[in-house]
C-alpha positions in Angstrom: 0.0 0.0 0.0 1.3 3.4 -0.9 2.5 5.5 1.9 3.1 9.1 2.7 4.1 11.0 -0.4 7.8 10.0 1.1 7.3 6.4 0.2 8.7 4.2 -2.7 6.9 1.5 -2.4 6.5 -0.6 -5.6 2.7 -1.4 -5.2 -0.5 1.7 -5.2 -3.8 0.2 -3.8 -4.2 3.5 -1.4 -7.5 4.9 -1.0 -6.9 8.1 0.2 -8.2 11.1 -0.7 -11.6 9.4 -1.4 -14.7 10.8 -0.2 -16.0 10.6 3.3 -19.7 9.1 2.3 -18.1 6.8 0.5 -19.2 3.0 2.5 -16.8 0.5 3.3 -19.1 -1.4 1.1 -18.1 0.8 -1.9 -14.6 0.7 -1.0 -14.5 -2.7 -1.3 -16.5 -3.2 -4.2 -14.0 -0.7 -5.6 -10.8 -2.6 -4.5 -12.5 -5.8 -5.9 -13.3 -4.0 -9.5 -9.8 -2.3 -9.6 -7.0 -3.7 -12.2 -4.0 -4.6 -12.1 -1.8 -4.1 -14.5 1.9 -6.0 -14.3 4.3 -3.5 -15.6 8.4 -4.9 -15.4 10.6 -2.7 -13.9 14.1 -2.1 -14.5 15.9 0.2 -11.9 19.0 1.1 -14.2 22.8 1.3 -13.5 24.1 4.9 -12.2 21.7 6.9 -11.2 19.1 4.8 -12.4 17.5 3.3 -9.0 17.1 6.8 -7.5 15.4 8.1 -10.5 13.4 5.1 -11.0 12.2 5.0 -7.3 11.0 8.5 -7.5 9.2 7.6 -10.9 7.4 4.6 -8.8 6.6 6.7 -6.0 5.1 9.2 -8.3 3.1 6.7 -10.9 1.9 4.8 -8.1 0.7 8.1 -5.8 -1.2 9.6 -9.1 -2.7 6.4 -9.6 -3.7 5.4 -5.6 -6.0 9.4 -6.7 -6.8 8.9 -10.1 -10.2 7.8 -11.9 -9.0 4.8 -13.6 -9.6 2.6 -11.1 -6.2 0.6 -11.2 -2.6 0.0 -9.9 0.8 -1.4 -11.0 2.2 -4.4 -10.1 6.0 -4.0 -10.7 7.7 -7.2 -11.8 11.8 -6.0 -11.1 13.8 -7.5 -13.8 17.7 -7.5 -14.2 19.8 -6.0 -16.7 23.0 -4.0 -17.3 25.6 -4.0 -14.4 23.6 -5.2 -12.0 22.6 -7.6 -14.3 26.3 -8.4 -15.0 27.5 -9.0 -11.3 25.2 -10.6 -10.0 24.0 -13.4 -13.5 27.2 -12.8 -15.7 24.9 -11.7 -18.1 24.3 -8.3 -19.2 20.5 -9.1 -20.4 19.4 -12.5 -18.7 16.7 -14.7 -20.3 14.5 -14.3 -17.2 14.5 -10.4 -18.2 13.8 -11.1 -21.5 10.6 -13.4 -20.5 9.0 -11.4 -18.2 8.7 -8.9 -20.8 7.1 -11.3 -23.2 4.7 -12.4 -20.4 3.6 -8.9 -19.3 4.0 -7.1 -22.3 5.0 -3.3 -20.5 7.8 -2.1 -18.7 9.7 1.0 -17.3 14.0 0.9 -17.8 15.9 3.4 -16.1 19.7 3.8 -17.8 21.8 1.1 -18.4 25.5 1.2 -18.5 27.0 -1.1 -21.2 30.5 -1.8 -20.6 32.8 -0.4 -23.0 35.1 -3.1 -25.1 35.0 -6.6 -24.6 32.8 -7.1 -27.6 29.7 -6.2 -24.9 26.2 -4.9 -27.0 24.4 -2.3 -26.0 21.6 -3.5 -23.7 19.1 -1.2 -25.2 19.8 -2.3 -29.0 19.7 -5.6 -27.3 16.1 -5.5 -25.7 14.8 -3.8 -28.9 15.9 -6.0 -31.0 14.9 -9.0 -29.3 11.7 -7.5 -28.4 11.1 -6.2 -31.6 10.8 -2.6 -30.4 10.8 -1.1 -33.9 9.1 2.6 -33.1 11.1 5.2 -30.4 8.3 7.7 -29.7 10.3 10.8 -28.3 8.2 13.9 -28.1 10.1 17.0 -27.4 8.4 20.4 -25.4 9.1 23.2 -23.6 8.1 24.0 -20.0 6.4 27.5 -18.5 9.0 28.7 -16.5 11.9 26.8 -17.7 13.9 29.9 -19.9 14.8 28.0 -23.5 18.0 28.6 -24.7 16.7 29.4 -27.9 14.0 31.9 -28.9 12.2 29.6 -30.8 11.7 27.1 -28.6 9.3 28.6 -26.0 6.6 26.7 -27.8 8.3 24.4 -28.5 6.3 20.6 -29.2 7.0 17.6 -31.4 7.5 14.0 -31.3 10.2 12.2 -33.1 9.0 8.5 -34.0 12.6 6.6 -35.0 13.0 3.3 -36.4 14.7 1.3 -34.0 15.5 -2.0 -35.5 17.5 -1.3 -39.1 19.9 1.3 -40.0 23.8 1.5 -39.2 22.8 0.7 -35.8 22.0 -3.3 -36.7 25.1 -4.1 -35.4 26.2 -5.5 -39.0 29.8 -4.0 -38.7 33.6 -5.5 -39.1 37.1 -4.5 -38.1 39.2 -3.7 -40.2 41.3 -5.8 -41.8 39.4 -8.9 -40.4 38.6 -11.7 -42.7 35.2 -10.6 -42.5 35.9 -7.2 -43.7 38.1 -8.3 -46.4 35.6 -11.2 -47.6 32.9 -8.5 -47.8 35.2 -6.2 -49.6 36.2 -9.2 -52.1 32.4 -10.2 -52.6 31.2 -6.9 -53.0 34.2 -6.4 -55.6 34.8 -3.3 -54.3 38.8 -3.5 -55.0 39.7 -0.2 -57.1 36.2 1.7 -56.2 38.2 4.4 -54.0 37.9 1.8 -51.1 41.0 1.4 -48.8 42.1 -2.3 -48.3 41.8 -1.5 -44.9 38.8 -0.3 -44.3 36.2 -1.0 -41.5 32.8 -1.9 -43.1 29.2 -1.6 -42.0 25.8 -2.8 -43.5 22.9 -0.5 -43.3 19.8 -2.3 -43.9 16.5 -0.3 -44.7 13.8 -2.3 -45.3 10.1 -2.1 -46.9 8.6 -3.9 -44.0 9.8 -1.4 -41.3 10.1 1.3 -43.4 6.4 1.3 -43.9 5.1 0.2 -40.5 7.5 3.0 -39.0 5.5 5.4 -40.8 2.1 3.6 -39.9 2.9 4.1 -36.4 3.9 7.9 -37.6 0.5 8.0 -39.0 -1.5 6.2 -35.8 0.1 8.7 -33.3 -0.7 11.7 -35.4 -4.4 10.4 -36.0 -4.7 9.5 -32.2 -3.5 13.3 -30.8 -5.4 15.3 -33.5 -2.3 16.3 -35.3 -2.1 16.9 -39.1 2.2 17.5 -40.1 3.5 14.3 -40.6 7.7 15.0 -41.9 9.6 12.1 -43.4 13.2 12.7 -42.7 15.9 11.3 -44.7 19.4 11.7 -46.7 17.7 9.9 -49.9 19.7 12.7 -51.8 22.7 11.0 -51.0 21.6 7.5 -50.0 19.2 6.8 -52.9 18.9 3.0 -52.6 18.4 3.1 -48.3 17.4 6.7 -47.3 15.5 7.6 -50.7 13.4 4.3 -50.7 12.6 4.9 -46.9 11.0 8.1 -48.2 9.2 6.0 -51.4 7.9 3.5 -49.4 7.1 6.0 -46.9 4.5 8.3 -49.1 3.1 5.2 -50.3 2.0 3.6 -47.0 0.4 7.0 -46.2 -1.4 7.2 -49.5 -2.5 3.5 -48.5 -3.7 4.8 -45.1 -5.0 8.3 -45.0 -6.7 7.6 -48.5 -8.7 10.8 -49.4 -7.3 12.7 -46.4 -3.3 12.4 -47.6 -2.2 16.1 -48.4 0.6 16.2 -50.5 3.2 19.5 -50.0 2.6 20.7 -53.7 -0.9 20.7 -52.7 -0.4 22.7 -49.2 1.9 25.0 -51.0 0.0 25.9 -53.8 -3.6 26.0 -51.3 -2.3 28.7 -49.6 -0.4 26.6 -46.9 -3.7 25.6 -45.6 -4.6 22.5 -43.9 -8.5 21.4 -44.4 -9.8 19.7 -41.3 -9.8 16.3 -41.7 -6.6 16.0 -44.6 -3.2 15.3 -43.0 -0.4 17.3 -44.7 2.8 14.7 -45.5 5.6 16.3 -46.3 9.4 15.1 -46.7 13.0 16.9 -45.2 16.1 16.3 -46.1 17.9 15.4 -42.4 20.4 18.4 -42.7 17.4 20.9 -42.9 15.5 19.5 -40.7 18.3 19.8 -38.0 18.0 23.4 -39.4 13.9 23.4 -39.4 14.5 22.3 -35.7 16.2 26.0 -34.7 14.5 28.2 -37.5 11.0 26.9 -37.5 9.7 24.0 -35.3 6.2 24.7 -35.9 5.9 23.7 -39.1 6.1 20.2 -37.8 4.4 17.7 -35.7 5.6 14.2 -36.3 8.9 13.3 -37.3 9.1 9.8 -38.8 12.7 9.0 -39.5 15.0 5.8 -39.6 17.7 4.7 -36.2 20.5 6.9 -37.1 18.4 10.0 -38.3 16.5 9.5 -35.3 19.0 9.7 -32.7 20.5 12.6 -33.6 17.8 14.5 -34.3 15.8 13.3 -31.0 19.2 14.4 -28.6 18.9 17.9 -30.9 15.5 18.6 -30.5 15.6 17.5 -26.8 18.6 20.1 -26.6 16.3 23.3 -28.0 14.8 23.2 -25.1 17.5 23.1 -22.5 18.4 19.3 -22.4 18.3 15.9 -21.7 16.9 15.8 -18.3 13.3 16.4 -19.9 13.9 14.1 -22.6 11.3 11.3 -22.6 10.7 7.9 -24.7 8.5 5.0 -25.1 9.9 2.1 -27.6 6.9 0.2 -29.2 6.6 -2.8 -30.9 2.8 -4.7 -31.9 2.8 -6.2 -28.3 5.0 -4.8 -26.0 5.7 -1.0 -24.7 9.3 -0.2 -23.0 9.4 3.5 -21.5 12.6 4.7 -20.8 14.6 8.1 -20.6 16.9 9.2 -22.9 19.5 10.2 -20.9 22.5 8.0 -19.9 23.4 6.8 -16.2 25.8 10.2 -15.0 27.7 8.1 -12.6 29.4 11.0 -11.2 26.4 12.1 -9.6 24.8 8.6 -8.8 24.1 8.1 -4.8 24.1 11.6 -3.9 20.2 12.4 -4.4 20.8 15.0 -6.7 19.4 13.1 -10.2 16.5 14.8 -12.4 13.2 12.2 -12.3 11.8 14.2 -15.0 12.8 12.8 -17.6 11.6 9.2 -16.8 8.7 10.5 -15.3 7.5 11.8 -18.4 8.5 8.5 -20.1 6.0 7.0 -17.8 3.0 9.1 -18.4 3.9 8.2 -22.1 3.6 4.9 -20.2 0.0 5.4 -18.6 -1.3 7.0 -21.6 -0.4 3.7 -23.8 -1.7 1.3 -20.8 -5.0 3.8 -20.9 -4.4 4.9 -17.4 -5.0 8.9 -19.0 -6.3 10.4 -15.6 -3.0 9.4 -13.9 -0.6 10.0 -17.1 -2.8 14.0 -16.9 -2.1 14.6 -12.9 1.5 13.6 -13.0 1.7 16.1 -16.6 0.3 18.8 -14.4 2.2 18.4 -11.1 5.5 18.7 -13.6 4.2 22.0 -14.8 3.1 23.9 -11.6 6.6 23.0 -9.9 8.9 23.8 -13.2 6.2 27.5 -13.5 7.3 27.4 -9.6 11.0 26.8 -9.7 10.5 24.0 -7.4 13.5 22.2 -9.9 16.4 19.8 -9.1 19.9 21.6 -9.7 20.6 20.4 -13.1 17.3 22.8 -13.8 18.0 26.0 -11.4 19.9 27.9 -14.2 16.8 27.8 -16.3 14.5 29.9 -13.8 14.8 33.0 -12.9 14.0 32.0 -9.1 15.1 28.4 -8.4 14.3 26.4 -5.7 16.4 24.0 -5.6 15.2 20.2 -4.5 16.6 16.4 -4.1 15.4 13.7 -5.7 13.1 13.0 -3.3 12.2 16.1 -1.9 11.1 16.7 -5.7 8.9 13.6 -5.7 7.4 14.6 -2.8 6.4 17.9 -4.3 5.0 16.6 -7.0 3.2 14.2 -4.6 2.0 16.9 -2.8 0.8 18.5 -6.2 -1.3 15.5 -7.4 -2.7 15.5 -3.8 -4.4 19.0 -4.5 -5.7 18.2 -8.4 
């Protein structure tokens, strides 16, 4: 049972806050008709358990007050260092099972060791879980000063590919035999390629080329936006990046039907939008990293392969001060992953200092995709009366013009107390 707004504990069935003529009769009738959803949780490496125990403590307060009538049953799961000292493994079967049984979990950061031919965990789970869509949305904060002009309303979502690209994991040293058998069966001896050379695949296909943009499509459809941007070098790239873009106007002709808007149609209409069309529009990545500082709002949804993605996510994140609001939720058909973007900052870890936000946001992304929305809306809220207040941790005091600096916890606790009056 959730405690005072001090507590961590990994399980909400608190009734608190409910009304007084409410019976015992009705309180039970509620407990029995409340859900229970099993959501896995992975603390993180770093600085990961403190800002996934404020996250819990947060989720689970929002929901012990909310009007969907459920709670969380967190499943803890290993992975990363943790993982590694105490199983050997950085990403244990048992982790990997629980997520297939439950089907939604929350990650804080993982540290991946660096050499030893070690894989990134998160590449790791997405692949293996077939994670293929990264939903980052990216906004601004009243209160919080934006280091750039144009970011004070600032708000769009980046939806990345997560499974293809560069970032496959389809690369050789060089000079290994499998560089140099690649080289020889490519025939690429006299084509300006060093015999030395490190090689990579990057594999774009149809299939997730097109269901990337589905999901592009799905989100923009469920949140009443109309902009969808495909972003891509296909300039330079024609037989990867350029077919990402074919494939990717011709799944949204497939979808929206009558309502596709085409930009030659948007340019020459005026640049209008007509309710009910959604306008589909393509960037070359270079100008949309300039669209991103120079004019934001003429976007919505970013669609975009791994690579592409990343950067642009980490840029758009950084238009509005940073990673420590940066939020993401990886998707696949069955199973949702929420996680922040930001690494594990093990010189700060154990000294109660780490920004929740970011996670936290990840989590409402979280709620809204388990169709928890009153609890996802509360803990949305609570962020925005304490940033509008100051009430920040330190990596945040810069931004306001009257900080008051909090810990971890004593942030949590706020933002407790903030649900407790909505």
């Amino acid at each position: 049972m959730l405690g005072s707004p001090g507590s961590s504990s990994y399980t909400s069935t608190s009734t608190s806050q409910e009304p007084l003529f409410l019976s015992e009769s009705s309180r039970e009738l509620r407990e029995l008709q409340q859900k229970t959803i099993p959501v896995v949780l992975i603390e993180g490496d770093g600085i990961g358990k403190e800002v996934s125990a404020a996250t819990v403590q947060v989720i689970n307060h929002a929901l012990s007050l909310s009007s969907d009538n459920a709670e969380i049953r967190w499943e803890k799961a290993l992975a990363g260092k943790e993982a590694l000292t105490q199983t050997g493994e950085l990403l244990p079967v048992e982790t990997i099972e629980s997520f297939l049984r439950h089907g939604a979990g929350l990650k804080g950061p993982l540290e991946t060791p660096v050499g030893g031919g070690f894989r990134s965990v998160n590449v790791a789970l997405r692949k293996l879980l077939d994670l293929y869509a990264n939903v980052r949305p990216v906004r601004s904060f009243e209160g919080l000063e934006n280091p750039l002009r144009t970011a004070d309303q600032f708000r769009l979502v980046i939806i990345r590919e997560n499974t293809e690209d560069v970032y496959a994991g389809l690369e050789f040293e060089a000079g290994s035999p499998e560089a140099i058998r690649l080289a020889e069966f490519l025939d690429l001896k006299g084509k300006g390629l060093d015999e030395n050379s490190a090689l990579g695949i990057k594999p774009i296909s149809e299939r997730a080329s097109r269901r990337i943009v589905a999901k592009g499509i799905e989100y923009a459809l469920a949140n009443g936006l109309n902009r969808i941007t495909l972003v891509h070098k296909g300039n330079i790239m024609k037989a990867t990046e350029g077919a990402f873009r074919d494939w990717g106007y011709d799944e949204a002709k497939q979808i929206l039907g009558d309502r596709f808007l085409p930009w030659k149609e948007f340019h020459l209409g005026g640049k209008t939008i007509a309710d009910g069309k959604i306008l589909v529009q393509d960037r070359i990545a270079d100008a949309m990293f300039q669209d991103l500082i120079l004019a934001p709002q003429n976007h919505q949804v970013l669609v975009t392969m791994n690579l592409n993605g990343d950067y642009l996510s980490d840029a758009a994140a950084a238009c509005v001060g940073g990673l420590g609001l940066a939020p993401g939720l990886n998707e696949g058909d069955k199973i949702r992953l929420a996680e922040a973007v930001h690494g594990t900052a093990p010189d700060i870890a154990g000294k109660g200092i780490a920004n929740p936000s970011a996670l936290l946001l990840s989590g409402v992304l979280l709620l809204r995709a388990l169709e928890l929305p009153d609890s996802a809306k509360r803990i949305e809220l609570a962020l925005e009366e304490n940033f509008s207040r100051g009430e920040v941790t330190g990596d945040l005091a810069y931004r306001h013009k009257n900080p008051h600096v909090l810990s971890t916890q004593a942030f949590a606790d706020s933002l407790c107390q903030r649900i407790d009056k909505s």
